[in-house]
Structure formats: structure tokens, C-alpha cells
LUMPAGU-297427 format. One record per atom (N, C-alpha, C, O): y, z, x negated. Coordinates in steps of 0.02 Angstrom, whole numbers, plus 32768, in hexadecimal, padded with zeros to 4 digits. Atoms other than C-alpha are relative to their C-alpha. Layout:
N
YZX...
REM end
This chain:
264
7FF67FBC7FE70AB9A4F1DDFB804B800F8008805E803B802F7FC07FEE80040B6FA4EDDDD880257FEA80538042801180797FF480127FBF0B91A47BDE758001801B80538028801480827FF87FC37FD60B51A4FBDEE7801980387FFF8022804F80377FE57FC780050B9BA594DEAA804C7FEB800E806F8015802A7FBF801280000C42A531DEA8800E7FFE8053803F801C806A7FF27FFD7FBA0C33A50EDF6C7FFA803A80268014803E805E80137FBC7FEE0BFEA5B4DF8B802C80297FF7803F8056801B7FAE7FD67FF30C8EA5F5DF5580357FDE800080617FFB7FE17FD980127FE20CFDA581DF8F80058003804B803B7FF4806380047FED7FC80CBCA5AFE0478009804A80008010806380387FF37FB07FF60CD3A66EE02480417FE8800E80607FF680417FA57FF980160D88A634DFE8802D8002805C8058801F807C7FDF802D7FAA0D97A5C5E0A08003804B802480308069804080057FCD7FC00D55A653E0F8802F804E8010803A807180427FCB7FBC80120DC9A6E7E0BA80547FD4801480827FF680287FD380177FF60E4FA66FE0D1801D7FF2804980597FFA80567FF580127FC30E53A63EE17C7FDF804D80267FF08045806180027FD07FD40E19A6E4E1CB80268022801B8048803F7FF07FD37FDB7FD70E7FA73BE24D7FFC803D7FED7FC480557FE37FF67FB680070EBAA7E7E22B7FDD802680417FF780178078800B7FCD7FC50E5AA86DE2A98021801380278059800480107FCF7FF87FF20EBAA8B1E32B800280577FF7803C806980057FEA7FC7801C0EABA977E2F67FA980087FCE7F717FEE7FCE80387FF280290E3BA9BBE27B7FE7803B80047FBC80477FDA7FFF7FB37FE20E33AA78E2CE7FD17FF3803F7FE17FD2807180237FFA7FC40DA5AA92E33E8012801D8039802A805580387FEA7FE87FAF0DC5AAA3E402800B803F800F8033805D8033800D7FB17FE10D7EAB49E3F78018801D7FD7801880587FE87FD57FD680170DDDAB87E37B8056801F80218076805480217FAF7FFB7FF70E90AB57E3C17FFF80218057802F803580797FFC7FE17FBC0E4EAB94E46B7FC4802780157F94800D8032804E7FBB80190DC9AC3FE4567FF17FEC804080157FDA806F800F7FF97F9A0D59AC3CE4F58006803A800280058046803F7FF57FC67FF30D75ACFCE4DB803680208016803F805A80257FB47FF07FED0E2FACDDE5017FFF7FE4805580347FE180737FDF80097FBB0E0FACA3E5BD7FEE804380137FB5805A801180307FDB7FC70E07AD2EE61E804280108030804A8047804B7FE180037FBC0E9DACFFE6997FED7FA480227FCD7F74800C800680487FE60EABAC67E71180287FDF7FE880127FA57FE17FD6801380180F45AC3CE6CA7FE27FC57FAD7FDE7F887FA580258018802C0EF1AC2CE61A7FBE7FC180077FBD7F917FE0802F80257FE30E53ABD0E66C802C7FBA801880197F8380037FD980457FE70EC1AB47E6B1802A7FEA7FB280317FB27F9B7FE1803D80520F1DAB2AE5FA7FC37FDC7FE57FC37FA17FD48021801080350E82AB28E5A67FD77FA6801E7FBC7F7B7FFB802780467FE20E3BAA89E626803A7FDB7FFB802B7FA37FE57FC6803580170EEAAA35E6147FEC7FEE7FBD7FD47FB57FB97FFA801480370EE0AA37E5597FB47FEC80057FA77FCB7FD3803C801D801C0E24AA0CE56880087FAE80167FF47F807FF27FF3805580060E63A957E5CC80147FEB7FD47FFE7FB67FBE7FD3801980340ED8A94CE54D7FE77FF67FCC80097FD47FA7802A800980460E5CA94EE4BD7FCE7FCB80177FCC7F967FF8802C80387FEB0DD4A8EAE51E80287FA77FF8800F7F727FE77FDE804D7FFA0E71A85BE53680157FF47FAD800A7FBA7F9C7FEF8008805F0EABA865E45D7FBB7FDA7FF47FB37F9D7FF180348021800A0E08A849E4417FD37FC3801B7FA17FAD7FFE800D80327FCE0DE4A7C6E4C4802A7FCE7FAF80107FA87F867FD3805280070E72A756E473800B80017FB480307FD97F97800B7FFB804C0E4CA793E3BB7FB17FD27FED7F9F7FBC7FB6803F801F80170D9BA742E3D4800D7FAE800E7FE97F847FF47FEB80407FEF0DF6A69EE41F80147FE87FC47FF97FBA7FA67FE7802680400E5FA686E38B7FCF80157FC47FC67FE97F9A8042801280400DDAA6A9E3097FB37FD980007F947FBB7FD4802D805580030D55A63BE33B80237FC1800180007F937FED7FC28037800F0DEBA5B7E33D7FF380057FBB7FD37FD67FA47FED7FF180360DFDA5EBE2A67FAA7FF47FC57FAA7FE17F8B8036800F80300D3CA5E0E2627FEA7FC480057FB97FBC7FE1800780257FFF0D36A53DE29280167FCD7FB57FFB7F997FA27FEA8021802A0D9BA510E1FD7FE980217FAC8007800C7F7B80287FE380230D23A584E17F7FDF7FCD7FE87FEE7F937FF7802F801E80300C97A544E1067FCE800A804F7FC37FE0807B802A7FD47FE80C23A5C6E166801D7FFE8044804D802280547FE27FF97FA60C45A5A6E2267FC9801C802C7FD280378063802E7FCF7FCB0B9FA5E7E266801B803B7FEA8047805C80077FF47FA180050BA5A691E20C8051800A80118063804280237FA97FE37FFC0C70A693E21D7FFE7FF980588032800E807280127FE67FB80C31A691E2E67FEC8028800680018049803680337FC97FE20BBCA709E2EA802280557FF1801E808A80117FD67FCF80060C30A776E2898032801880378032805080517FD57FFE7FD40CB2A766E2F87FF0802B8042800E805B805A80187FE47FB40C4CA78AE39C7FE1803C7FF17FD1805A802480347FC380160BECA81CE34A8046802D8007804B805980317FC17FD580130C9DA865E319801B8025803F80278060804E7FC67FE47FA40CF8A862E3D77FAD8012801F7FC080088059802E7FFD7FE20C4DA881E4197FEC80597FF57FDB808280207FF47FAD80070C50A937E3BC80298033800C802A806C80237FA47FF580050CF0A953E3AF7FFE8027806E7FEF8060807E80017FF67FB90CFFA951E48F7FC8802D800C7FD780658021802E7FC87FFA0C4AA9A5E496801380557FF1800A808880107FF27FB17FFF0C8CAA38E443802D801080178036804D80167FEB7FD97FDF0D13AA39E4A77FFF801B8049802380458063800F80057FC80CC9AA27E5477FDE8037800F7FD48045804A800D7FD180030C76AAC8E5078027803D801F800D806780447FB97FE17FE20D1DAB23E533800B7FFA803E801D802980627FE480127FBA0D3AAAC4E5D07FE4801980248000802B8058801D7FF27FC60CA2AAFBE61D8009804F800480008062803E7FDD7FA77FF00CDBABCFE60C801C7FF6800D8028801580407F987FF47FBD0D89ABA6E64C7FE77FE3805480017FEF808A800A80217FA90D31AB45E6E87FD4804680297FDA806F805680397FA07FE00CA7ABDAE705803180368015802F8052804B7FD97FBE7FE90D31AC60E6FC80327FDD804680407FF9807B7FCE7FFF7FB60DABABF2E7737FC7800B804A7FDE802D8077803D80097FCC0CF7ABDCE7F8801F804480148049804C804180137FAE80000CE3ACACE7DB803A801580368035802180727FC47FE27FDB0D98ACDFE808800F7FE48043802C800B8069800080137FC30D93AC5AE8A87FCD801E801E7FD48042804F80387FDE7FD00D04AC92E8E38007804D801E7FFD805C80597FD87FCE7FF60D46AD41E8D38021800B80328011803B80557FC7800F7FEA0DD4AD16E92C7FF57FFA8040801380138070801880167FBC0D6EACC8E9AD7FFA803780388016803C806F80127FD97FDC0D11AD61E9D6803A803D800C8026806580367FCB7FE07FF50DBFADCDE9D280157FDD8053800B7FFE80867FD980257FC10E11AD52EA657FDD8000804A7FF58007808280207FE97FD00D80AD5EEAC47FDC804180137FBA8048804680037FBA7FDA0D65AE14EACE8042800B801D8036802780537FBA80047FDD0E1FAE16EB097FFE7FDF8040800E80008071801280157FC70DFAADA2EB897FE88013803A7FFC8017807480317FCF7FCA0D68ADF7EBC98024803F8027801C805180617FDD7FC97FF50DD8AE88EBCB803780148039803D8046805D7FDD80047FCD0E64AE48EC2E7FDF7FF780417FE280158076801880057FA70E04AE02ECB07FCA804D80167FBF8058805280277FCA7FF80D98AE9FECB18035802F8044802E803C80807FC67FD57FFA0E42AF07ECBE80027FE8805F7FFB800C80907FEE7FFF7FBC0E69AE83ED587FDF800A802A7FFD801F805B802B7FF17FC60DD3AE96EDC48017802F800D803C802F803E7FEC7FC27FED0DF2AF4DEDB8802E8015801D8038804C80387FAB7FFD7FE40E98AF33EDEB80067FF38045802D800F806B800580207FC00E62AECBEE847FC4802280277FC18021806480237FCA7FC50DD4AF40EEC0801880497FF67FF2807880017FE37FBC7FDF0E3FAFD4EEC680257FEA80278029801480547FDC80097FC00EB2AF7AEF3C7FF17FD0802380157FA08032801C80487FBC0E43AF0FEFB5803C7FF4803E80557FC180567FD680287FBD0EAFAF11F03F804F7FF18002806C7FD680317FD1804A80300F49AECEEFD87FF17FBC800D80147F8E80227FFC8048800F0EE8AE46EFBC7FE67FD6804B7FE67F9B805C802C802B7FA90E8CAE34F080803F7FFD802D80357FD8805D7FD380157FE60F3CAE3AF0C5802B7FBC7FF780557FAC80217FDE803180030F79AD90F06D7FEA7FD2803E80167FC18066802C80367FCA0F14AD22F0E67FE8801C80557FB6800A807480067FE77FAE0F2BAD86F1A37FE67FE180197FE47FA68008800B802C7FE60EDDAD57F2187FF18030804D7FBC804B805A7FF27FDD7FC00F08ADABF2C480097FE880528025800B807C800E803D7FD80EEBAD20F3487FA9801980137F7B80127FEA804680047FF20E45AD56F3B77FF07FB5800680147F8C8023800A803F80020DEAACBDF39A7FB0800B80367F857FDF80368033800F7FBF0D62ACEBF43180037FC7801C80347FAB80367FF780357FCC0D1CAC66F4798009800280427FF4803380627FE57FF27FB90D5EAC46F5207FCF7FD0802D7FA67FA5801A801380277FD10D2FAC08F5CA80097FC5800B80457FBC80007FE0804F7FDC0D41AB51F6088033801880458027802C807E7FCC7FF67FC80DE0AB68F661802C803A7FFB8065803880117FD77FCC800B0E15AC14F63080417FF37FC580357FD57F907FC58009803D0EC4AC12F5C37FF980257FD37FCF80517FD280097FE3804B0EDEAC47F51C8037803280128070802E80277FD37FB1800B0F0AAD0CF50C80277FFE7FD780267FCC7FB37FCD7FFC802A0F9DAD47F4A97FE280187FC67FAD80357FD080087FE7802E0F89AD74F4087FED80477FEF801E806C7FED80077FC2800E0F2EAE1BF3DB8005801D7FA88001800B7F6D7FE67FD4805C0F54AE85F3407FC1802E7FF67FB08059801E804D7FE480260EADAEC1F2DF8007803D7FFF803880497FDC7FFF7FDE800F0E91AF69F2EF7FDE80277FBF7FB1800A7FA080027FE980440E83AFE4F2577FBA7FE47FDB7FBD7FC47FA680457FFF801F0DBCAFD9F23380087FB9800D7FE77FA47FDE80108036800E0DC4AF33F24B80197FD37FC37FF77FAC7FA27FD1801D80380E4FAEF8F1D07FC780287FB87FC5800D7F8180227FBB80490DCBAFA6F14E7FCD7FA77FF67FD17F877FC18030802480000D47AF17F1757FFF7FB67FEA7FD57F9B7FC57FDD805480230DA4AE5BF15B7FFC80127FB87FDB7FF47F8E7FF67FEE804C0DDAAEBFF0BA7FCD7FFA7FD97FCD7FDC7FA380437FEB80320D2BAEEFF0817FEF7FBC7FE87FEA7FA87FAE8020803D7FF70CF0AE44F0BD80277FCE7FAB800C7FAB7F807FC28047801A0D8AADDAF0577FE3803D7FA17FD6801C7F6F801C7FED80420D4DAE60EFB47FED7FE17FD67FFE7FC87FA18051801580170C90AE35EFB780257FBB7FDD802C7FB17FA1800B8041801D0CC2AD7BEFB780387FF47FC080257FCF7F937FD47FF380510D58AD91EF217FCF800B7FCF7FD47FF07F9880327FCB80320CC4ADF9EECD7FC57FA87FEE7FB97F927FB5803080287FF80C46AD61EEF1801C7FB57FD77FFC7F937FAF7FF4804480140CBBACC9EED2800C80007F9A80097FCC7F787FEE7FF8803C0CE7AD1AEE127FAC7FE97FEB7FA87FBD7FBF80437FFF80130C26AD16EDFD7FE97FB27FF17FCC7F997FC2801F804B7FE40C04AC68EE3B802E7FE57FC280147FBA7F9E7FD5803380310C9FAC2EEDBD7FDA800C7FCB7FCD7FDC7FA68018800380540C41AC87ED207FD17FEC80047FBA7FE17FCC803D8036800C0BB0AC2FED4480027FBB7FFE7FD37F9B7FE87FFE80437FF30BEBAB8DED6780277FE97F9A80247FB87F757FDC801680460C58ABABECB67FBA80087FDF7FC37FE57FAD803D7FEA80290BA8ABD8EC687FC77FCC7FE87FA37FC67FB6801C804280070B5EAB3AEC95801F7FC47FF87FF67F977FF07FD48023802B0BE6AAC8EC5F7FF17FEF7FCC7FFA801C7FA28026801180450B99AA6DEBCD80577FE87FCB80837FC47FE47FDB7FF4801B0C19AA7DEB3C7FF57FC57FBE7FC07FBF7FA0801D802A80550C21A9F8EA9A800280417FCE802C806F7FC880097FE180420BDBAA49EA0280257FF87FBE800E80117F8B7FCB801080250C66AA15E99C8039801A8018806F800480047FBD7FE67FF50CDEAA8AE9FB7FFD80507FE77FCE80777FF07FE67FC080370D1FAB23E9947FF3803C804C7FE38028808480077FD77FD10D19ABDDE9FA80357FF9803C80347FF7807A7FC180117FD20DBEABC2EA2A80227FD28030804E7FD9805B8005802F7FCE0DACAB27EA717FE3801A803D80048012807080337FEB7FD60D29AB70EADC8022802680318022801C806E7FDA7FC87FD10D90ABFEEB1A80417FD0803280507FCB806E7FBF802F7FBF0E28AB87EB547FDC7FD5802D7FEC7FD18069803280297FBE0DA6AB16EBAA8007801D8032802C800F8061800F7FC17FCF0D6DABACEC03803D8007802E80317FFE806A7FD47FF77FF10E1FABCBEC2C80147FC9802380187FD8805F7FEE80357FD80E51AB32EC6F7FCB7FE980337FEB7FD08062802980087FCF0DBFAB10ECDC800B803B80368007803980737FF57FC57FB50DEBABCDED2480387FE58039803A7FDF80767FBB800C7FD10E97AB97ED4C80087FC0802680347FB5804F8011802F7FBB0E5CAAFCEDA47FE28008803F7FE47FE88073802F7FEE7FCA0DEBAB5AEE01803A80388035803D804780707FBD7FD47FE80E7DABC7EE2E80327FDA802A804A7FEE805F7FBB80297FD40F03AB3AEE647FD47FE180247FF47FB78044801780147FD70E72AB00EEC37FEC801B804B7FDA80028080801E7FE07FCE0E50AB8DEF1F8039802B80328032804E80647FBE7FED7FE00F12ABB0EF3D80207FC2803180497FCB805D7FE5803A7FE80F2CAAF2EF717FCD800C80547FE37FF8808A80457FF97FBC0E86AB1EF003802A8039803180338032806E7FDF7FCA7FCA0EEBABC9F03E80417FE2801780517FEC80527FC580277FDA0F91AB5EF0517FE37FD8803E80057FE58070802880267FFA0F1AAAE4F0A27FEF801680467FFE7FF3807780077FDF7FBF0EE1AB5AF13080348039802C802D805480637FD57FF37FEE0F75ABA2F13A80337FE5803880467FFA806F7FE080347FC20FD5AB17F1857FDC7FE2802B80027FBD804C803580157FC80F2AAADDF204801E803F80178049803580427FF87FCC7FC00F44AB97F24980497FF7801380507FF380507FC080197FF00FFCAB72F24F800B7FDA805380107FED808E801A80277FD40FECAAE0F2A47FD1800080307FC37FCC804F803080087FB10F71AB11F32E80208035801280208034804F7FDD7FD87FE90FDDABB0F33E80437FD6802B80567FE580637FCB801E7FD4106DAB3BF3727FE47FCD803680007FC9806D8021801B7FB30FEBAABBF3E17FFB8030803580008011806A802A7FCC7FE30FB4AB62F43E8061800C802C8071800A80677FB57FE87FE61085AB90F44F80197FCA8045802B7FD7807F7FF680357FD6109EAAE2F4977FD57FE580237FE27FAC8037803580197FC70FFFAACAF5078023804D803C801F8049807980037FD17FD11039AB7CF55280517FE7801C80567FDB80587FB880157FDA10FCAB49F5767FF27FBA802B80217FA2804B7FE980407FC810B9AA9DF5D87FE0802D80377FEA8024807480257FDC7FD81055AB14F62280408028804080398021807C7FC57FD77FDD10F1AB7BF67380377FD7801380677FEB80347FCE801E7FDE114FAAE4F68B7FD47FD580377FF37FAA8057802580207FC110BAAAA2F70E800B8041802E8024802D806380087FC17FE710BAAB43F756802C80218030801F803B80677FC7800F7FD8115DAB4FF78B803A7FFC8036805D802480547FF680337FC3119BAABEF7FA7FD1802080317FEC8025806880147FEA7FCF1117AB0CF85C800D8042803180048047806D7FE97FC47FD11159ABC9F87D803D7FE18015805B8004803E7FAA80007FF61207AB79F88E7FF27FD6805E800A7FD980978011803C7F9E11B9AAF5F92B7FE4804C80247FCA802A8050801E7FE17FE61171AB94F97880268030800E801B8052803F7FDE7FE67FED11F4ABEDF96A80487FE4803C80697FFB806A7FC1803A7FD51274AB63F9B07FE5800980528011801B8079802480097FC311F8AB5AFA58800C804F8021802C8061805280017FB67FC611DBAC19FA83802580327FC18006804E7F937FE97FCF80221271AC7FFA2F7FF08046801A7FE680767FF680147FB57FE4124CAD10FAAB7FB080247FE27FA980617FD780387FF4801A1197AD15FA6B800380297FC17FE7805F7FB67FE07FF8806411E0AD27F9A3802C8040800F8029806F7FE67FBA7FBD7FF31271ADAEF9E77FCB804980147FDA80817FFE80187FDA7FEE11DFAE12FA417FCF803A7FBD7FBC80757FB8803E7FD18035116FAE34F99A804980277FC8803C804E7F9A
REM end
């Protein structure tokens, strides 16, 4: 009987001997109340110091199973070990998850702040742009009768739109302002979004898809800008060969019968 009691406590002896010191002995939730988050500021220490306790304890369980290897008792001086960091992190992961909930709360918050602002501005601008339609139906003139013509008849000079007609382009160039905003929030509506993107992500998406849709639809008015250009100056220079055929012919007609030309 003596033989066993003697090894028995010569493996307590091993095992008190070689054990690693803990790395605090103050529970998580003491040194950090969950009743003390209630900023974001706070919420972001308390998940720093919770990596920081998850990693102590990481490399406190490395060197003490090292360490129970050289015990009497190496199963139970494992099980201890892993039971220990296994509580230890649980309760503080208790903590971590109120500091993560309150940071969610206040983004989300946040979210729905940025986008009532949003809504707001652009609200503001429509309003802005249907009180002055014909501001905006004068960028893009267009004062060139484009009647179709005869085979053979020349192209008339340029007429200038009278009043009701410019009231009417205006209305027209409105509707479709009014129509194309519509067509964009639907097209943003059906835009499939990853579920792993925050509110705010969402909203800049939104935003950057507008403003593509925007330099796309400014790159189209440059676009037809310079075609009317350019057929404004074919039209200049089909009418000057026109007046230089034209001509040589009063000048021969006049050369032959000057008395004819002197009489009118």
C-alpha cells in the first residue's frame, strides 16, 4: 500500500511543479461590465481586448500541454488544461457578443439616417428640376426644321421654334427626365446585392451605379451633339458647292447679252 501512495504523491508533486502560471485570474466580465458598453467607442475596446484574451489563452494552452507532457498525470493534466482556456474564452466571448450587437444596432441606425438624407436630397432635386423645365429643355435646342423634303427641293434655312412649341419640347424633355429617374429606381431595385454587404455598402453601390448611369447619359448628349454638328456643317458645305455651280452660269449669260442684264 505504501508503494502506491508514494507515487501518488510523487505525481501531485510533478504536476504542481511543472504547471504554467494562468494568464489572469479576473474574469472577462468583471474587468469589462457588459453594462459599461453603451458607446461605439467602448464596443470596439471591449472586442480588441476580447482578441487579446482569446490569443493569451491560445498560447497559455500551447505551453501547458508542453508542459503536461512531462507530469505523472498527462491525461487529466490535458483535460484540465483544455477545460480551463475553454471557460475562461467562453465567458469572454459572453462580452464580445454585446459589444458586436450594440456596434450592428448603431450601424444600422446610421444606415437608416444616410438614407433618409439621400432620399431627401434627391427629393429636394426633382423639385428643383420640375419647377424649371425649360432650363433644363433648353440645354439640347433643337431649331433646324427637320421636314421631310422633296426629291430635288433644297434644304430651307434654319427656322427658330416658336413660343408654344419650345412650352411643348419643354413639357416633352420633363415627362422623359420624370420617366428616365423611374426606370433608374427600378433597374437599382432589381440589382441583386451580396448579403454580406453592410447598409452602407448598399447605399454607395446605389450611388455609383447612379453616377454611371449619369456619365453615360452625358457621354450620349455629347454624342448627338457633335452628329448634329456635323450634318449642320455637311448641309453648310453641300449649300456653298451649290452657289459655286450656280454662278459660272449667270456670269456666261451675262457676258453674251449685257443689254438684257442692264434692262431688268
Amino acid at each position: 500500500m505504501r508503494i502506491p501512495l508514494i507515487l501518488f504523491t510523487l505525481g501531485l508533486l510533478s504536476f504542481n511543479a511543472w504547471a504554467v502560471e494562468p494568464p489572469s485570474t479576473v474574469p472577462f466580465a468583471k474587468r469589462y461590465d457588459p453594462a459599461s458598453i453603451t458607446t461605439a467607442s467602448r464596443a470596439r475596446e471591449v472586442i480588441a481586448a476580447y482578441d487579446n484574451e482569446k490569443r493569451v489563452w491560445e498560447n497559455w494552452y500551447k505551453e501547458e500541454t508542453a508542459q503536461c507532457y512531462r507530469n505523472f498525470f498527462v491525461t487529466y493534466c490535458l483535460d484540465k488544461a483544455k477545460s480551463e482556456r475553454t471557460e475562461h474564452i467562453n465567458e469572454a466571448r459572453r462580452v464580445w457578443l454585446v459589444a458586436r450587437d450594440f456596434l450592428r444596432k448603431e450601424r444600422s441606425e446610421q444606415a437608416v439616417k444616410d438614407r433618409k438624407a439621400a432620399e431627401a436630397k434627391q427629393a429636394a432635386k426633382n423639385a428643383k428640376m420640375d419647377a424649371q423645365p425649360a432650363r433644363v429643355a433648353k440645354a439640347p435646342p433643337k431649331t433646324r426644321d427637320v421636314t421631310p423634303r422633296k426629291p430635288g427641293e433644297g434644304h430651307a434655312a434654319d427656322r427658330v421654334l416658336t413660343p408654344e412649341e419650345e412650352k411643348a419640347n419643354a413639357e416633352a424633355y420633363a415627362m422623359k427626365q420624370q420617366e428616365r429617374e423611374q426606370r433608374i429606381a427600378e433597374q437599382e431595385s432589381k440589382v441583386p446585392e451580396a448579403p454580406s454587404m453592410t447598409p452602407e455598402e448598399r447605399i454607395q453601390a446605389r450611388a455609383e451605379r447612379r453616377a454611371a448611369a449619369e456619365k453615360k447619359r452625358a457621354e450620349n448628349i455629347k454624342k448627338r451633339a457633335e452628329k448634329a454638328a456635323e450634318y449642320e456643317r455637311q448641309v453648310k458645305l453641300r449649300e456653298e458647292q451649290q452657289k459655286k455651280t450656280v454662278s459660272p452660269g449667270i456670269w456666261f449669260l451675262g457676258c453674251n447679252n449685257p443689254k438684257k442684264i442692264g434692262t431688268h
